[in-house]
N, C-alpha and C positions, 0 to 999 in steps of 0.2 A: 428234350424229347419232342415238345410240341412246336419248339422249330422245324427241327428234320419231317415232322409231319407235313409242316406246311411249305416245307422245299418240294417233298413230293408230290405233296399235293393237290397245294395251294390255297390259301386261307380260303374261307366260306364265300366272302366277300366275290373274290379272284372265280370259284366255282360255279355264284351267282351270275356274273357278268357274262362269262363261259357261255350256259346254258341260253342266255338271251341271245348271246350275237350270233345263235343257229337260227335263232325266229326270223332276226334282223337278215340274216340273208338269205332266207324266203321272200321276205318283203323286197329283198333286191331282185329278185327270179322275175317279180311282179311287174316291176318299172317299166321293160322295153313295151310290153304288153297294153298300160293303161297311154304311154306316151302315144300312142296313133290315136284314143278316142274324144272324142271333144267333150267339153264341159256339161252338157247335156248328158252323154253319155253317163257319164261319171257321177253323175245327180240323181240320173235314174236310178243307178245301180244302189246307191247309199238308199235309195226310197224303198225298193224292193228286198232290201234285206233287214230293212227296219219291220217290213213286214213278217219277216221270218223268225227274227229275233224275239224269243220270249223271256229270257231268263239271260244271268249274267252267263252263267257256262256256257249258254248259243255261242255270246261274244268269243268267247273263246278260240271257237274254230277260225272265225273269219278276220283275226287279227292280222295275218299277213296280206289281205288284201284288202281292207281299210285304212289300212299304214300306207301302202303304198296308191290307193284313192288320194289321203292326204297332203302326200309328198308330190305328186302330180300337181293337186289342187291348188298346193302353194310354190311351187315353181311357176304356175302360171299367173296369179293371182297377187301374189307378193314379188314374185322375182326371186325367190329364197328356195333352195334345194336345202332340207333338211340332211343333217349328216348322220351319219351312221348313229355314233354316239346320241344323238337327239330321238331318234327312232328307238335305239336302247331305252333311252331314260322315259320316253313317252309307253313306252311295256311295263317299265315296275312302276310308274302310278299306275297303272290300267290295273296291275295285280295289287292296289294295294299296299302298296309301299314309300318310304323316301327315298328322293332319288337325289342324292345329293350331288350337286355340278356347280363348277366353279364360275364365278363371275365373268359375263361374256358367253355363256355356254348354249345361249338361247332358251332359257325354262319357259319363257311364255310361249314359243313357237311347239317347243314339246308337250305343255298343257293341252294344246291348240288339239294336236291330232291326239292325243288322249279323250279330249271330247269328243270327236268325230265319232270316232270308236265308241264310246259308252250313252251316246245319246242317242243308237239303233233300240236300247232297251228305256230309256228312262231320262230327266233333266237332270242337267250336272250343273252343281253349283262349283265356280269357281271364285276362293277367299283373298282376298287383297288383304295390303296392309293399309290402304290407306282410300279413300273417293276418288282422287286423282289418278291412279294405278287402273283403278278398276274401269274408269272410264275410255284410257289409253290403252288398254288393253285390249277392251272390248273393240274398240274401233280399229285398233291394229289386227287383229285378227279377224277380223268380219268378213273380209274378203271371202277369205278359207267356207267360212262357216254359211256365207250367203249365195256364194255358190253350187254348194252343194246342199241349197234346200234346208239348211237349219236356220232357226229365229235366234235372235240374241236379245240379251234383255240386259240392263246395268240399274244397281240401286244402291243411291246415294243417301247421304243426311236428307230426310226430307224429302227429297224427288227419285222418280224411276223413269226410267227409259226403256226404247227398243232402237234397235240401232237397224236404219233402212239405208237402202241404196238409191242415191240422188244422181240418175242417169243425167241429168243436165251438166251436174259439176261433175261429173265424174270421180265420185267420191260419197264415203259412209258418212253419215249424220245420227245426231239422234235426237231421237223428237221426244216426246213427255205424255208418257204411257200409265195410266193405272198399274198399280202394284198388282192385283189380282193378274193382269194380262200380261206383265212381264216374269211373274212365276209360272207359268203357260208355258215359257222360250225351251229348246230345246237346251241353251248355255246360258247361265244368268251369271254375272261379276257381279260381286259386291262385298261389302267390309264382313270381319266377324260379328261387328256388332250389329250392323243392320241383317243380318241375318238370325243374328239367337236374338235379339230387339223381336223383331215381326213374330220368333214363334212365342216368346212371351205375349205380343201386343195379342196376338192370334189368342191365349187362351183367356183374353180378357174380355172380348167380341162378344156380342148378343145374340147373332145370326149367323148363321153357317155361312150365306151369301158374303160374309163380310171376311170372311178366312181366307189367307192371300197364301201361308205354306204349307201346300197340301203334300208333301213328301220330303225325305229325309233320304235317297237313294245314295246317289255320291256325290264328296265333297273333295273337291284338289284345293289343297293347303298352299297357296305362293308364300315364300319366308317363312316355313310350317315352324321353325325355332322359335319365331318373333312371337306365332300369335297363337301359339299351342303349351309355350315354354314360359316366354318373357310375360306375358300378357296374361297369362291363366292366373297370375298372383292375386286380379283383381277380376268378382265375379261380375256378370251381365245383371244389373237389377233398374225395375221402373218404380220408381218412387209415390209418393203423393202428399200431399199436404199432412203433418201430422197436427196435435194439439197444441196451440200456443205455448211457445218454452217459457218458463216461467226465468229464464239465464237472459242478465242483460251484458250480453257480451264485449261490449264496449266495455261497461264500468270494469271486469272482470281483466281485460285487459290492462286496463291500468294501472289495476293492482297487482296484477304479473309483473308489471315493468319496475316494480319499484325493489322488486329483489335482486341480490345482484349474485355474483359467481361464487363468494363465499356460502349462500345461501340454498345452493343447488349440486346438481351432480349429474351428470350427462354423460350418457351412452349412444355416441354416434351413432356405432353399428344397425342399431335397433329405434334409433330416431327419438330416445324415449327421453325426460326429464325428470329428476325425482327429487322433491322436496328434506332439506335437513330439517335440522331441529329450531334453528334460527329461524328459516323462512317460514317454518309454519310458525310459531311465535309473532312474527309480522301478519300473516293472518288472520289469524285470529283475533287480535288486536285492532287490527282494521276494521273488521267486519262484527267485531263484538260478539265471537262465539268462544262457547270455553273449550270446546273439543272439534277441531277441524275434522277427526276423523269418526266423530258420534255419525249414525246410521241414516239423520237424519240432515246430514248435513251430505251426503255421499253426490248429491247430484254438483254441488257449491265445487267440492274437490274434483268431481270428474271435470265439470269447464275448467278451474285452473290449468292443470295438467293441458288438457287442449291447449290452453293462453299458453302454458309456455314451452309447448313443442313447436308448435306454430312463433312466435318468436324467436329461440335459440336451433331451430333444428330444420326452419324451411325458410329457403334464400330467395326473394324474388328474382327473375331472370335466371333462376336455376331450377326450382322446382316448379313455380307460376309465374304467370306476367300478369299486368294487371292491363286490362283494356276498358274502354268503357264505363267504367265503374263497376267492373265486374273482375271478380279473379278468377283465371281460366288455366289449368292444370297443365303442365309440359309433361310429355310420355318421357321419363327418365331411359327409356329404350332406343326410342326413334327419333327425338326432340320436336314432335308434331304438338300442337294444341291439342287441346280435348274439350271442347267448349262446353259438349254435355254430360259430362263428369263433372263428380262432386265427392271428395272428400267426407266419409259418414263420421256418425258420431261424433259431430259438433265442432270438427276440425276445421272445416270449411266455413263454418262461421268466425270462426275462432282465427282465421288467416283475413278474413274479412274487416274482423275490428281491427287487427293490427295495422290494416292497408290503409283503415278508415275511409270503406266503401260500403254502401248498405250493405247490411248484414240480413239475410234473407233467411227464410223461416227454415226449421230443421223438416227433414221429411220425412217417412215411415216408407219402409218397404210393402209394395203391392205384388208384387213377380219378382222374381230370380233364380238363375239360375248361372251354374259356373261355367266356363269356357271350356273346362274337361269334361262334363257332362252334355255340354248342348251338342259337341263333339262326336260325342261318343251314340248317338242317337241315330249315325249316319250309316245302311247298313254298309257303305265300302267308303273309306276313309284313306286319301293319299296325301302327300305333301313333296316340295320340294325346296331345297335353299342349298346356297355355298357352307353353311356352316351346320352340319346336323351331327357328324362323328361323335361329337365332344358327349353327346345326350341321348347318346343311341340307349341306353339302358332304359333312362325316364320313358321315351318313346313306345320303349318294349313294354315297361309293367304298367305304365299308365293307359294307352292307346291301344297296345297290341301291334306298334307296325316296326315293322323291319328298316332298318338303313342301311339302303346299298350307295355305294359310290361309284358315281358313273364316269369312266377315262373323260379327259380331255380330248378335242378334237385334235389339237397342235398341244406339243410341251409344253407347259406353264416356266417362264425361264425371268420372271421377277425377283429381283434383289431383295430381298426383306433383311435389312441387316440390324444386329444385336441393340439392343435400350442404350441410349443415355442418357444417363445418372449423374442428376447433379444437387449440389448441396442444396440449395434455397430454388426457390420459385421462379425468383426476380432474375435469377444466375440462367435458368432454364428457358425463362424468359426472355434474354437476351440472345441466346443463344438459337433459338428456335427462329426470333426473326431476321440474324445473322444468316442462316441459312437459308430462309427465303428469296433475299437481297442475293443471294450468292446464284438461287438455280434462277432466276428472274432472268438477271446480266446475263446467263448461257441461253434463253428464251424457252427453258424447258416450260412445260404447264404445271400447276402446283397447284394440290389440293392439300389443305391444314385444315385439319380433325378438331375440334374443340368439344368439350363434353356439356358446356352452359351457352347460353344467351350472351351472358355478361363477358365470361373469354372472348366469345369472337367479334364481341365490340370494341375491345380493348385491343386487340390484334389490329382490326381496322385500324380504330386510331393512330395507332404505332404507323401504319401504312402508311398511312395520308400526309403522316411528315416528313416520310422519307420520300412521298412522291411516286410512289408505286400504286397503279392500275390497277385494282382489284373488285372484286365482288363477293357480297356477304349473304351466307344463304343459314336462315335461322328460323327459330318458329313466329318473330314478327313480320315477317314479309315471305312466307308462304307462297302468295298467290305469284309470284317472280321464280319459281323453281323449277320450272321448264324451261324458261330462257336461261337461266344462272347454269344451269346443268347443261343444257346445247351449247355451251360456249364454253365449258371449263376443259373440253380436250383441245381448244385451242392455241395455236404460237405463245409463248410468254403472257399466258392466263394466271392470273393467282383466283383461288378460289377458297374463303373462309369458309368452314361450315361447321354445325353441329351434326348430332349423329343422323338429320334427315337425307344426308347426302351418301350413306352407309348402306340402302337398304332398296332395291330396285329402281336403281339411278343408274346407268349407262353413258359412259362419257367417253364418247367417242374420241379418237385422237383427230385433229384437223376440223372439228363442230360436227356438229348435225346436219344432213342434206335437210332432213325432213322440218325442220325448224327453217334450215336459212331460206328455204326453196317456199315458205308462205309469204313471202313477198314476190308477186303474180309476174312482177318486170323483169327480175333476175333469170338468166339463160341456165339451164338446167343442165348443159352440158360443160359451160363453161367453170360454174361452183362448184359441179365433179372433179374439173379437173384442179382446180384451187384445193380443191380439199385433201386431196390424193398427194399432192405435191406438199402442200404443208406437214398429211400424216410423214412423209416419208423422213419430211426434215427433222420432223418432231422423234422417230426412231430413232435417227444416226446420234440425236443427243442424247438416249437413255430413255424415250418415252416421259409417263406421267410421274412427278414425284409427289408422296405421298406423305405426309408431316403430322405425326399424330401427336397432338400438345399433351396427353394424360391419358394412364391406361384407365377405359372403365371396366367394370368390377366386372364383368363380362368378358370372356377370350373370346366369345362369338361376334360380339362388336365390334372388337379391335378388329377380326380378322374379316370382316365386314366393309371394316374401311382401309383395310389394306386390300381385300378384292378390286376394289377402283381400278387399280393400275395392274397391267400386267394381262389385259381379256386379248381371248384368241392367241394365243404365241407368241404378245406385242412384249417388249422389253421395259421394263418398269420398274422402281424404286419405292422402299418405305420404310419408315424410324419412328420409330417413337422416342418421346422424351418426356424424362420422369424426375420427380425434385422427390428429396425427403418430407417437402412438405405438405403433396398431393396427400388426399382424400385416403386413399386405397394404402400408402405405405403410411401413412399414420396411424390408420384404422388395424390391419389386419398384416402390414408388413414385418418380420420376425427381427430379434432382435440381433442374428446371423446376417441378416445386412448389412446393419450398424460396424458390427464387428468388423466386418469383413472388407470395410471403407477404411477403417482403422487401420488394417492391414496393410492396404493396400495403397499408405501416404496420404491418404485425398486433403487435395490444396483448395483453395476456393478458387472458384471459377472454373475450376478443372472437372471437363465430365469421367465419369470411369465408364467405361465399354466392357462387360465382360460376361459371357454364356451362360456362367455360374450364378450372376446377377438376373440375369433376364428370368433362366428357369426359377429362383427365390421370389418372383413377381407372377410367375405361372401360377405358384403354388400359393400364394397370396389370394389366386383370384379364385385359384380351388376353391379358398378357404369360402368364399363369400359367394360362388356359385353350390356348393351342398348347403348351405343356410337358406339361400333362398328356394333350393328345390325341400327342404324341410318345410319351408310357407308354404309351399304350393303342397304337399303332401296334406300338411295340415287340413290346408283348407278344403281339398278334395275328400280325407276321411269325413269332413263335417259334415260337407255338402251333400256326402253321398248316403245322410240319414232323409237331408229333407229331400233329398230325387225322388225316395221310396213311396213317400208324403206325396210329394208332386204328383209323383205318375197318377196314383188315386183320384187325389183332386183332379187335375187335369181330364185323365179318363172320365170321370164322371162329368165332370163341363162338358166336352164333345159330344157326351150321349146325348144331353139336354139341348143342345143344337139342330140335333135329329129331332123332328114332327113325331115320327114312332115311337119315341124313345123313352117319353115324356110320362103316358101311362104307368107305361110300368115301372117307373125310376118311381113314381107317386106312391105304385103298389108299395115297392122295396120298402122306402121312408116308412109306410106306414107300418109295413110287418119291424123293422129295425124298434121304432114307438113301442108294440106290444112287448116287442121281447125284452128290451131294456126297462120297463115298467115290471115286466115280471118276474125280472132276476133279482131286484128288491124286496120282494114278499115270501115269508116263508110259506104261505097257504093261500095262492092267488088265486081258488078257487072258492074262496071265502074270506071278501072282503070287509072292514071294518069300517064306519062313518069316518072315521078317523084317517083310514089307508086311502075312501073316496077323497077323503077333502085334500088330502094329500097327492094326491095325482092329478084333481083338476087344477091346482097351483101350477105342479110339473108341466101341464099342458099350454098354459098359458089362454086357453078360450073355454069358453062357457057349455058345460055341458047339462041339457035340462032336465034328460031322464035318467033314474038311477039306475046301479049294475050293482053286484053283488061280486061281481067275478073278472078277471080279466079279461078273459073269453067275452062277456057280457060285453065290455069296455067296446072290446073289439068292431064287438056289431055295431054298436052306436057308433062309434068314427066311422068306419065303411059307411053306415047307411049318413051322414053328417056331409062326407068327402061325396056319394052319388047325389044327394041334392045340389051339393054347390057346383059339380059339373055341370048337372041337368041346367043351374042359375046362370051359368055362364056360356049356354049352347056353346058357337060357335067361336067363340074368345077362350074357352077353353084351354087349347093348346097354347097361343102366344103370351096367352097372361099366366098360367103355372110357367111355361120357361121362364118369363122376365122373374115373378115370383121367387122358385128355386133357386134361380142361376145367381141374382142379387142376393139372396141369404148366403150359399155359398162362397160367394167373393167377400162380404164383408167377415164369414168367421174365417176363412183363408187369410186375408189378411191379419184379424188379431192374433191370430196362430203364429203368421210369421214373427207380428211383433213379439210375442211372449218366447219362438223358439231363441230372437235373438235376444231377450235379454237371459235365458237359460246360459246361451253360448257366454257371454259375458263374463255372469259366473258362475258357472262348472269350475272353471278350470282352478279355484280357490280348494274346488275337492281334495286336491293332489296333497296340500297339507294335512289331509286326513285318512292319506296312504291309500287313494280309491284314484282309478284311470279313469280321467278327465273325459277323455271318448267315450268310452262305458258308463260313464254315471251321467252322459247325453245323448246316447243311443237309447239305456233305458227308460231316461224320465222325458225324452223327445217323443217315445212311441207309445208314454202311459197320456202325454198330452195330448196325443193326435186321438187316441181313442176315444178321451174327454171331450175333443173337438168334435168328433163325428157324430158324438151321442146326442151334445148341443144342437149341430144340424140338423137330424131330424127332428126335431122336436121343435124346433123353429121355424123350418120350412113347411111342417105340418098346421103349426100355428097360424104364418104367414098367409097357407093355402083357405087357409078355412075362414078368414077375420075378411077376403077378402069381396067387395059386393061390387056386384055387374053394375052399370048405370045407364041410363037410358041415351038414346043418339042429340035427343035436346037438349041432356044436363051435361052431355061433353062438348056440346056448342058451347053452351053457358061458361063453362067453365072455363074454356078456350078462349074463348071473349072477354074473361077478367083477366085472364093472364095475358091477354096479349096489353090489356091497358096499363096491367100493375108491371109490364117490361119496361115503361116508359116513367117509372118511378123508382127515385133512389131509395134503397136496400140502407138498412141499420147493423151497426154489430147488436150483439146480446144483449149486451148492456147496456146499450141504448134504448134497445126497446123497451125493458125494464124500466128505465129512469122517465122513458114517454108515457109509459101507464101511470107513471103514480104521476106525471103530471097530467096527465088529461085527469084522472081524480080530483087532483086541488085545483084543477081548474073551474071545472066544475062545481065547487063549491063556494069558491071565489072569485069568481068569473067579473065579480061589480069591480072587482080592485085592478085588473085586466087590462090592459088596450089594446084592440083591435089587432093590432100584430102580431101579438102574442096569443092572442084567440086563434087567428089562422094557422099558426108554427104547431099549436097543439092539433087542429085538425090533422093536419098535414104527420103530425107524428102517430095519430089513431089510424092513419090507412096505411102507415109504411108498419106498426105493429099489428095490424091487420092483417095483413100479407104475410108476416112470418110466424102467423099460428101452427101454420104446418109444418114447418120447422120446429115448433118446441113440442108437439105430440110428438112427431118422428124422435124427438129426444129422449119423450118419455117412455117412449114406449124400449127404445135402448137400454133406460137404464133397468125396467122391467126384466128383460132378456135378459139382463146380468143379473137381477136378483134369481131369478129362475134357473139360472145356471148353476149359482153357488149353492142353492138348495139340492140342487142333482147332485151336486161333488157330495155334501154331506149326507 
């Protein structure tokens, strides 16, 4: 019945596309019209209705005639006439939507006037997958954007730009612009993470001056699968130094290694390693404990565990490489480095011993926040990619946004033909570069898929002996992937890569103009026509082949790297090939495979080819793409207790940013003080000596006149808090924000450390028939209350201990600290061990020589210097006592 529905008519999908290609041919009505005005014209016109536009529904009306501004803009500009279908797909991001278009379909040119259009009301951020994207893109499309009067701006790891017009060369550049002045642009590129990065770094800021993301309006998604879906499994957090681990990782290591496979039990799927009865036996024994799993050995077993996942469960050149002396994480998605990630909870130390690279200190979370949440913050949210169908559902209940799929310009008319399936690796192995050699000798171009580091070295190698011309594009040689890429739709090109060649890479047939034509000498009309003439040759042979060595666990990847070949109408080829012994059919492949090999004769060396197989490989990857949308589920119910938290926190940071804001946030704390003092008493308008001395503890400063009453309390803090204003005239305002703002961040952060070891374990609940979510939603929101109560009470304290000083004694001060910069700093314990010898020096001083007399002076001024440091201790540890007193 719900076919015949949609014969007559025609699926939702079919209905959507419909109702837009009425828009799209108003925007055609428009074209003869803007084609007589000149760019000026056309500049003006986007200026004055910037003016008009107040609200997204304004945009609304004048969609047909900013689409067609745009298409103008970049016929003249780029040389590109946007097609119908791009015009389409640039309307459902403008509404909000994924607009899913195939490889080749032009998404950045369709982002392009989707901006144009939504930057009359507001800045649009536009999300890369990667620094390099963001910056090629930016400058690819600037033309567009810079003649019609919009700024652009690009932010990378570490640096920002604005991208200007360098009339000399005739051509965009970009110069090195303050962040604040490139969130200013009317279109900023940049990664997911440097964009949810800054609005973390933003709520960690002292000074409003110093907040670079003032708006959250609209955000287009490039790859919206990659960094909404693949990417969300791992949240945005900034770190910092936590407390010396007391785990020496190395020795721990060691003794992981000396277990061996009888001793263990290993769960691929889940990466996890788990100790038998034998190895923990060698534990214990080694380490002379009688109960490996006694309570207070629990941190000893958690490093294990790390040692030996990080051992049996992480490959280097598969999961990290090691550079430097550093090990630096590969995106199992993209196969890009990740240089500033890190592995938590001790894992990344833990890969560190085994590399035998320094082992660098564990950190604590300061900010975080998940990629679904920083997301979802944005009030119009769009994305686009080749691959979204598969995830429309996640899309729908996580995001809220629709996936439409936008036609083709020309019929997609690529081969994609059925797996082959072959017994062993080394069988598949041969085979895979059998058929390289084979499309080489025809001079087709050939692109092979590798899912590690380590495969496409080994491919190489295999090259090199047979004499075959190649290039290897992987996450060690990165900085080569715009040349590797402009040259891989070339004459008998072979091109290794991992999955960074899968994901906003365009490989032209016959090279790149725009790559070959950066060499100044070459004739521009003559490479044209080399290239034209090679594309064609490169057609009559079948186009690009495409050679995928291993399916990964991902259908969107696979079909990612099978987009390569085949963009615009071009004619193209691609295989995959798969061994019994890959990753994916070991892990998660049925055991109707197996059988069905059995069935079906299988010889060695002989691949099987057959539909039935392929979809049992589909359904494989099901299996491990609802496992991973279950992570990311998880981690979104978690996250989405401490958003609640956030917003709080946050919100109250921003106020304190504000100069006005400040008073009355002072008043609040201190009415929050009275009232949680008075919820404790059953008669707080008759107080006890007992309930007094009890409360001035609670407060943590010194109160000299008595109160009988809360009420009483009251007025003494009020009139306590109007003298130390009065004391502070005009430092008032900058020294409560620093004041407040600093209390706030350090119990924020203990918060977060306590909610993550909550998370930790909760989930031990489950054995006591209570949901794991719920028994951390309600002891996450009994914690924050505790948190908040701490705060005031602290901040109040904070406010009132603390004393104005005079413009002399901040000279003075300034002036020993600029001399005590030009002296070396002690750990703790050194200091410690310099006092008690500056004591027996002192007393012993005859028994002494001169050198030793000066090494102790020299250590009474470097423990001199860190007196402030062990007040600031003490006075911490105070705060926690005063805390634990509140809880009881």
């Amino acid at each position: 019945m719900l076919n015949i529905i949609k014969k007559i008519f025609g699926s939702e999908n079919e209905r959507e596309v419909l109702r837009i290609k009425k828009i799209v041919e108003t925007v055609n009505s428009h074209e003869e019209d803007f084609a007589g005005k000149s760019i000026d014209n056309l500049r003006d016109r986007i200026f004055s209705l910037k003016q008009e536009v107040k609200n997204y529904e304004d945009i609304d009306s004048v969609i047909p005639e900013v689409m067609a501004i745009g298409r103008e803009a970049s016929k003249r500009m780029l040389g590109l006439r946007p097609f119908d279908v791009q015009i389409l797909g640039a309307i459902v991001l403008h509404e909000g939507k994924i607009a899913e278009m195939k490889t080749g379909e032009g998404k950045t040119l369709v982002a392009a006037l989707t901006v144009v259009l939504n930057s009359l009301f507001q800045s649009v951020h536009v999300v890369t997958v990667n620094d390099y994207l963001a910056r090629r893109d930016a400058l690819w499309m600037s033309p567009i954007y810079l003649s019609l009067g919009l700024t652009v701006g690009v932010l990378n790891n570490d640096k920002s730009y604005m991208v200007i017009a360098n009339n000399e060369k005739q051509e965009e550049e970009l110069i090195d612009s303050l962040r604040q002045e490139v969130y200013k642009c009317d279109v900023i590129y940049g990664t997911n993470s440097e964009f949810g990065f800054d609005y973390l770094r933003d709520n960690m800021k002292y000074s409003i001056e110093e907040v670079v993301q003032t708006s959250h309006s609209f955000a287009i998604v490039d790859e919206v699968d990659s960094i909404l879906i693949d990417e969300a499994r791992t949240p945005l957090i900034i770190s910092g130094p936590s407390d010396s681990s007391v785990i020496d990782y190395k020795q721990i290591n060691d003794l992981s290694k000396t277990l061996v496979d009888e001793d263990l039990t290993k769960d691929e799927k889940t990466k996890q390693v788990f100790i038998l009865d034998s190895g923990i036996e060698k534990i214990e024994k080694s380490l002379g404990l009688a109960n490996l799993y006694d309570p207070s050995n629990l941190i000893t077993l958690h490093a294990i565990n790390q040692a030996l996942r990080a051992i049996h469960m992480y490959e280097r050149d598969k999961d990290y490489v090691v550079q430097e002396n550093k090990i630096i994480i590969i995106d199992e998605f993209t196969g890009r480095l990740m240089p500033s990630r890190r592995w938590g909870e001790g894992l990344h130390q833990a890969v560190e011993a085994k590399e035998r690279v320094d082992v660098e200190e564990e950190n604590q979370t300061l900010a975080s926040i998940s990629i679904q949440n920083y997301f979802r913050m944005y009030n119009k949210l769009a994305g686009m990619t080749g691959t979204a169908d598969t995830e429309a559902l996640e899309f729908k209940n996580i995001y809220d946004l629709q996936v439409v799929v936008v036609p083709t310009n020309a019929p997609m008319i690529r081969e994609d033909l059925n797996d082959l399936i072959y017994r062993t690796e080394s069988e598949k192995f041969q085979a895979i570069l059998e058929n390289i050699v084979q499309f080489n000798q025809s001079r087709n171009p050939v692109l092979v898929g590798t899912i590690s580091v380590e495969k496409s070295v080994e491919f190489s190698v295999e090259l090199k002996k047979r004499n075959i011309v190649h290039q290897v594009l992987n996450a060690k040689n990165h900085e080569s992937e715009s040349e590797i890429i402009a040259q891989a739709g070339k004459l008998g090109a072979v091109t290794i890569a991992t999955n960074m060649a899968g994901r906003g890479t365009d490989i032209k047939l016959g090279g790149n103009i725009d790559f070959i034509l950066q060499d100044k000498s070459l004739n521009k009309n003559e490479i044209l026509s080399e290239i034209e003439n090679e594309k064609s040759e490169i057609l009559e042979l079948g186009g690009l082949i495409v050679l995928g060595t291993e399916r990964h666990e991902s259908r969107r990847i696979d079909n990612q790297l099978r987009g390569r070949s085949g963009r615009q109408g071009d004619p193209g080829r691609s295989q995959f090939f798969v061994s019994m012994e890959d990753d994916l059919m070991r892990l998660f492949g049925s055991e109707r495979i197996s059988s069905m090999m059995t069935k079906f004769g299988w010889k060695d060396g002989e691949p099987i080819e057959h539909k039935m197989i392929t979809g049992s490989l589909e359904n494989a990857q099901k299996k491990v793409e609802a496992r991973n949308f279950e992570m990311r589920k998880y981690l979104i119910e978690y996250d989405d207790v401490q958003n609640k938290q956030r917003e709080v926190i946050y919100g109250l940071r921003n106020k304190l940013l504000i100069d006005e804001e400040v008073s009355e946030i002072l008043t609040n704390i201190l009415d929050n003080v009275i009232q949680n003092i008075e919820v404790n008493f059953d008669d707080p308008d008759n107080l006890s000596d007992l309930d007094q001395e009890s409360i001035i503890n609670s407060l943590g400063f010194s109160i000299e006149e008595s109160f009988s009453s809360v009420s009483a309390l009251e007025n003494v803090i009020i009139k306590k808090v109007s003298e130390k204003t009065a004391s502070l005239g005009e430092h008032f305002i900058p020294v409560s924000k620093y004041i407040l703002i600093t209390t706030l961040d350090m119990t924020w952060k203990d918060h977060l450390l306590n909610m993550d070891y909550l998370r930790d374990s909760v989930g031990l609940r489950a054995y006591g028939q209570k949901n794991p979510l719920n028994e951390y939603k309600k002891e996450g929101f009994e914690m924050f209350k505790v948190m908040m109560e701490g705060l005031y009470f602290d901040a109040l304290k904070s406010f009132l201990i603390v004393e104005p000083i005079s413009n002399e004694e901040l000279e003075r001060l300034e002036s020993e600290r600029n001399k005590q910069e030009k002296v070396e700093f002690l750990s703790d314990t050194d200091i410690l061990e310099s006092e008690n010898d500056v004591d027996f020096v002192q007393k012993e001083e005859d028994n002494k020589n001169k050198d030793e007399e000066n090494r102790n002076k020299k250590l009474m001024n470097k423990a001199k210097m860190e007196k402030d440091k062990v007040k600031r201790r003490n006075l911490e540890k105070q705060k926690k006592k005063h805390k634990r007193k509140q809880r009881k």
